[in-house]
N, C-alpha and C positions, 0 to 999 in steps of 0.2 A: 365414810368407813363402812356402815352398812350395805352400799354396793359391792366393794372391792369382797365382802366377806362371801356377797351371794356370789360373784364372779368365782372366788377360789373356792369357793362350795361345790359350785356345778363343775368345773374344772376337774376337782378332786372326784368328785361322784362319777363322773363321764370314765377317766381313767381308772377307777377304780373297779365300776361295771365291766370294762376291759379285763383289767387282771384276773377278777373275781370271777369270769364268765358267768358274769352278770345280763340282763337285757338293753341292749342300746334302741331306742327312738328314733327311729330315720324317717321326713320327712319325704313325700313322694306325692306326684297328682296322680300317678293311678291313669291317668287319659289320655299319656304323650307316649301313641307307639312311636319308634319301637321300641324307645328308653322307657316307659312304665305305666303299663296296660294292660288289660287284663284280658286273658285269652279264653276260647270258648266253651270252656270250661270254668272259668269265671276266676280261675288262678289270678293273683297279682302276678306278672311275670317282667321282661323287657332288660335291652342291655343294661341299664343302672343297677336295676332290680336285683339280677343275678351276680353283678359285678359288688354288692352289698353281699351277699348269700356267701358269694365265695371267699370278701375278706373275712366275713364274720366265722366262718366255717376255719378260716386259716387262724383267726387269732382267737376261735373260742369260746365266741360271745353269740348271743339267741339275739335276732333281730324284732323290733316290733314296729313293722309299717306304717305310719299314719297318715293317712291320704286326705290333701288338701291343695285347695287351689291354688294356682304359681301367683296371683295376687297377694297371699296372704303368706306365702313359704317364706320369707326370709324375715318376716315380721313374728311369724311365729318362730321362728329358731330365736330371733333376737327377747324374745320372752319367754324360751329355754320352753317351750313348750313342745319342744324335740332337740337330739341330741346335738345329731348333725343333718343334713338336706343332701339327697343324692338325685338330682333332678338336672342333669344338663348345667349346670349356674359357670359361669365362667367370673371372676371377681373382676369382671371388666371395668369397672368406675373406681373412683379413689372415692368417694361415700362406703361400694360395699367395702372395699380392702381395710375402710380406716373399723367397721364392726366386726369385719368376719375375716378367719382365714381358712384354705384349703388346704388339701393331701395331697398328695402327687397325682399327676393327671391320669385320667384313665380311657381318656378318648380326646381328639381331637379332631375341631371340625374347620374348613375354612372355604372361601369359593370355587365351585366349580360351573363349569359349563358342559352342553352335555349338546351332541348335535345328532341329526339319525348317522343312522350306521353307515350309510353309504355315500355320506359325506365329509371329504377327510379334509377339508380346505383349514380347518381351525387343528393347530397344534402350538399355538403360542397366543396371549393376550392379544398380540398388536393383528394377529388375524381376523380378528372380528370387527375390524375396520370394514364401515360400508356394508355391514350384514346384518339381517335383520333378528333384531334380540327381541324374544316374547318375557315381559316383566312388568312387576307392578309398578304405576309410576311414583306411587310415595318412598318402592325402598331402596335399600343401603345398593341391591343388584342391581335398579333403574338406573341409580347413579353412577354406579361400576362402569356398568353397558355405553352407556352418556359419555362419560369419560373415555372410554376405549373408541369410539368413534363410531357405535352402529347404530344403528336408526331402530327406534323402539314401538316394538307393536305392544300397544299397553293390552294388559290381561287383569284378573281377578285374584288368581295365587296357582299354585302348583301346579294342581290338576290341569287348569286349563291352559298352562304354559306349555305343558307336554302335548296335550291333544295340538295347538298350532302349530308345533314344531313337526308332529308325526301328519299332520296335512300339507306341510310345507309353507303355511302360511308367514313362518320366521324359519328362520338359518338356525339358532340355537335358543337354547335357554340358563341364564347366573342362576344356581342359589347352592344352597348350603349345601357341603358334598355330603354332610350322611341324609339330610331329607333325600335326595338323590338317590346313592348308594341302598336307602331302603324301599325308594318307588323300583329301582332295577332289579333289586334282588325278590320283591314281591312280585313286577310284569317280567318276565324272562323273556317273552317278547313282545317287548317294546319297540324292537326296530332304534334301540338309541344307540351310542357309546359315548362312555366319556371321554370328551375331546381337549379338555384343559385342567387341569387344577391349578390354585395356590400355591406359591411356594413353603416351607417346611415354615420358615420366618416368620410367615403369615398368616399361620394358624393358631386356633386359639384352643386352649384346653379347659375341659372341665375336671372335677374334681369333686371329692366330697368335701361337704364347708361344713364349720362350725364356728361360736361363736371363738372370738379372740379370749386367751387365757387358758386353751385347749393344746399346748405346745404337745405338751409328751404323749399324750393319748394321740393328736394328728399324726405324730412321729411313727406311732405304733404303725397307726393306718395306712400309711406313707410306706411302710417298709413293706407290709402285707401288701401293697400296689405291686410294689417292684417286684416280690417274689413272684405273683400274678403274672406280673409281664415276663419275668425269666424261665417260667416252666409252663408256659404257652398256654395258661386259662384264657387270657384275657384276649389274647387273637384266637382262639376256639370260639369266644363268646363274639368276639367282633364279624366271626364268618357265620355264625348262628343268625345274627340279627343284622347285618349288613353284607354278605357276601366277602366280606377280606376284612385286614385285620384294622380296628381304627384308632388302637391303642399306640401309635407309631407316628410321629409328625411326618 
């Protein structure tokens, strides 16, 4: 009984802070450009970051940051020692979905491949048959690569994917299309393009979380997403910090 009271306590309090524009606790690391980082000026800033700024700005509500490690963010929302987590979190396991749920998505990210610019041989998956992929070999991309058939030049992570690709030492390089999307819009000349993405199906989205028993207050959030996405904040924000829009499967 006394769980279920503290659950519609926070619940009621959360929404209520809403109404009342009151201050919401949003959970952030503060060290994942370009979603929330702090710039050279020491601003908290990044697409999450502002993507909070703008719902809280639409529904009324003062924001209060609290920067903590991705270790410990979902552990802390689940002991309500913030409201909700605006960090990338996609509710990908049936563990998080059975504690927490999300608002409507505000970015979606899913694989891409990226080859230099002057070579156009990759426009579909099955093209990278026989071509040399630069990737780590513990992850999800090594095994992509494996599976599509090209021969893997193992690497150390991002950076150094790109440097063997722009030496020519691999054909392309898998990974996540907004890590991507923010190394190309950071080098403009990189010498890359992107050669492949995902299909729309295949992508995954994030969202703001909170704990479960948050129904009306995420509804609120949820709506304030969509108007975001209808009167073009959120592809403004997405060309700010990625070059195009990534609110869009």
């Amino acid at each position: 009984l006394a769980l279920a009271f503290t659950h519609a306590y926070a619940a009621d309090s959360l929404l209520e802070r809403i109404n009342n524009h009151g201050t919401v606790t949003v959970g952030t690391e503060g060290t994942y450009a370009p979603f929330t980082y702090h710039d050279e000026s020491g601003k908290l800033t990044g697409y999450d970051v502002e993507v909070t700024r703008a719902v809280a700005d639409k529904l009324g509500f003062k924001v209060d940051f609290k920067e903590t490690a991705w270790d410990a963010m979902l552990a802390g929302l689940k002991a309500e020692r913030f409201d909700l987590v605006a960090n990338q979190v996609g509710l990908t396991t049936p563990e998080r979905r059975a504690t927490f749920d999300k608002s409507a998505e505000y970015s979606y990210s899913g694989a891409m491949a990226v080859s230099r610019a002057d070579d156009e041989r990759i426009k579909t998956l099955a093209d990278v048959k026989g071509l040399k992929s630069a990737q780590t070999l513990s992850s999800n991309y090594g095994e992509m690569a494996r599976e599509a058939g090209a021969e893997i030049v193992p690497i150390d992570g991002l950076a150094q994917a790109i440097v063997v690709v722009q030496q020519k030492r691999a054909d392309f390089t898998f990974n996540d299309s907004l890590a991507l999307l923010d190394y190309m819009k950071k080098n403009p000349n990189s010498g890359l393009r992107v050669a492949w993405r995902a299909d729309a199906d295949k992508k995954i989205g994030s969202g703001f979380v909170a704990n479960k028993g948050n129904d009306e207050a995420l509804a609120k959030i949820s709506a304030a997403v969509e108007e975001l996405r209808a009167d073009g904040t959120l592809k403004k924000l997405g060309e700010q910090f990625f070059g195009e829009d990534v609110s869009v499967r």
